[in-house]
N, C-alpha and C positions, 0 to 999 in steps of 0.2 A: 088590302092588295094581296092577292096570290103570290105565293113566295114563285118566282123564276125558279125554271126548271129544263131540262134535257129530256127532251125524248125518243127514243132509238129503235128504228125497226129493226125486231133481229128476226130471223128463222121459225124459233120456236114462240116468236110473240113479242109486246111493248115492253124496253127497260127504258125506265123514269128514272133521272139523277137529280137531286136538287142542287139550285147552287151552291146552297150550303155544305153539301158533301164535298162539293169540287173544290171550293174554298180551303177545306179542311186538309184533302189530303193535297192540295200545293204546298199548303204550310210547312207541313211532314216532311214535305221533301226538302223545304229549302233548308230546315234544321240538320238535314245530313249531311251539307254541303259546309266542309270545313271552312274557316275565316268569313263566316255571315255573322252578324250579327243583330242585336234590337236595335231599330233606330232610336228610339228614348228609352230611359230608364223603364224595370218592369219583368217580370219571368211571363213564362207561359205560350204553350201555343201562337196564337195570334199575336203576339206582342213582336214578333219578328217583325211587323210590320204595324206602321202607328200612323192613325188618324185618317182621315178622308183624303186628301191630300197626295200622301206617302204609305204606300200599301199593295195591297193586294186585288186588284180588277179584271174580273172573269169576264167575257164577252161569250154570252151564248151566241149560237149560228144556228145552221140547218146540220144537227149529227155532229157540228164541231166546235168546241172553243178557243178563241182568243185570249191569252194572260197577260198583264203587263205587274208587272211588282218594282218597288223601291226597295232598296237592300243598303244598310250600311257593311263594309267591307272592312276587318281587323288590319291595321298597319302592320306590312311585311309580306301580305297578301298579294300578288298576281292579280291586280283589280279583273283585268279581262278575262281570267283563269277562274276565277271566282263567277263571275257573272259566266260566263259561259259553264259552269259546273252546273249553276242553277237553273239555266236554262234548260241542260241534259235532267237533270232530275226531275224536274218539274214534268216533263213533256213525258216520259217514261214511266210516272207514276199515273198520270193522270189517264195516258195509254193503257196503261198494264192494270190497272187496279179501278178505274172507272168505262173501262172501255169504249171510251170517248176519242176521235181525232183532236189533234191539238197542229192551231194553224198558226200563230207566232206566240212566243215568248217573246216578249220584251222585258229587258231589265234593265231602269237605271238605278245606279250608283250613287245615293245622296249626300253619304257622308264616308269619308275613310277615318275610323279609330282607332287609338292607339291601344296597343293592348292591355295594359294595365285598366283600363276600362272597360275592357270586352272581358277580362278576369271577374272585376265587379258584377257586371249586368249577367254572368254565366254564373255565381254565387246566388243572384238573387232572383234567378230563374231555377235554381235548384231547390233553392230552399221554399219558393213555392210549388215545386212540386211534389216535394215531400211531404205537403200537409193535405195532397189530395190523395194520398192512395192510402 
């Protein structure tokens, strides 16, 4: 099966976005979005978001996509402060860096953690990335 993709009339010609790009720089964003955290244990990228279920779901259109993502959110956090951060990031990155319209974000909220365990899961997302570069 052909990997999903975007296709964009522009002026000076066709831009092809794969999903997979789209996917990636959501991710990006939602990591800049203080009090997110992984929903299970795990560093990395995509780990901000876990499994089929609870994650990250791009809806290509015509020129525009739809996101919905699951986020756990660190206790002491502004749950709707947070999720609505994410929303902004997301829709802004995905605007500004893939040149794609962005038609909803949705974000639910699966789990609120306490931070001594959003300490843990940001140690053990550091320390795998330490071993890629």
């Amino acid at each position: 099966m052909a990997e999903q993709r975007l296709v964009l009339e522009r002026p000076l010609g066709r831009v092809t976005v794969h999903l997979s790009t789209l996917e990636a720089i959501a991710a990006r964003a939602v990591e800049k979005v203080e009090g997110v955290r992984p929903l299970r244990g795990g560093g990395g990228l995509m780990n901000i978001f876990a499994g089929p279920e609870e994650g990250l779901l791009i809806t290509l259109g015509e020129e525009r996509v739809d996101v919905e993502l699951r986020i756990a959110v660190v206790l002491g956090y502004p749950v709707h402060e947070v999720a609505q951060g994410v929303q902004q990031a997301v829709r802004e990155d995905l605007e500004g860096l893939a040149g794609v319209r962005v038609g909803r974000v949705d974000v639910f909220v699966k789990q609120v953690i306490p931070p001594q365990e959003a300490l843990v899961l940001e140690e053990e997302s550091e320390e795998g990335g330490e071993n890629n570069g």
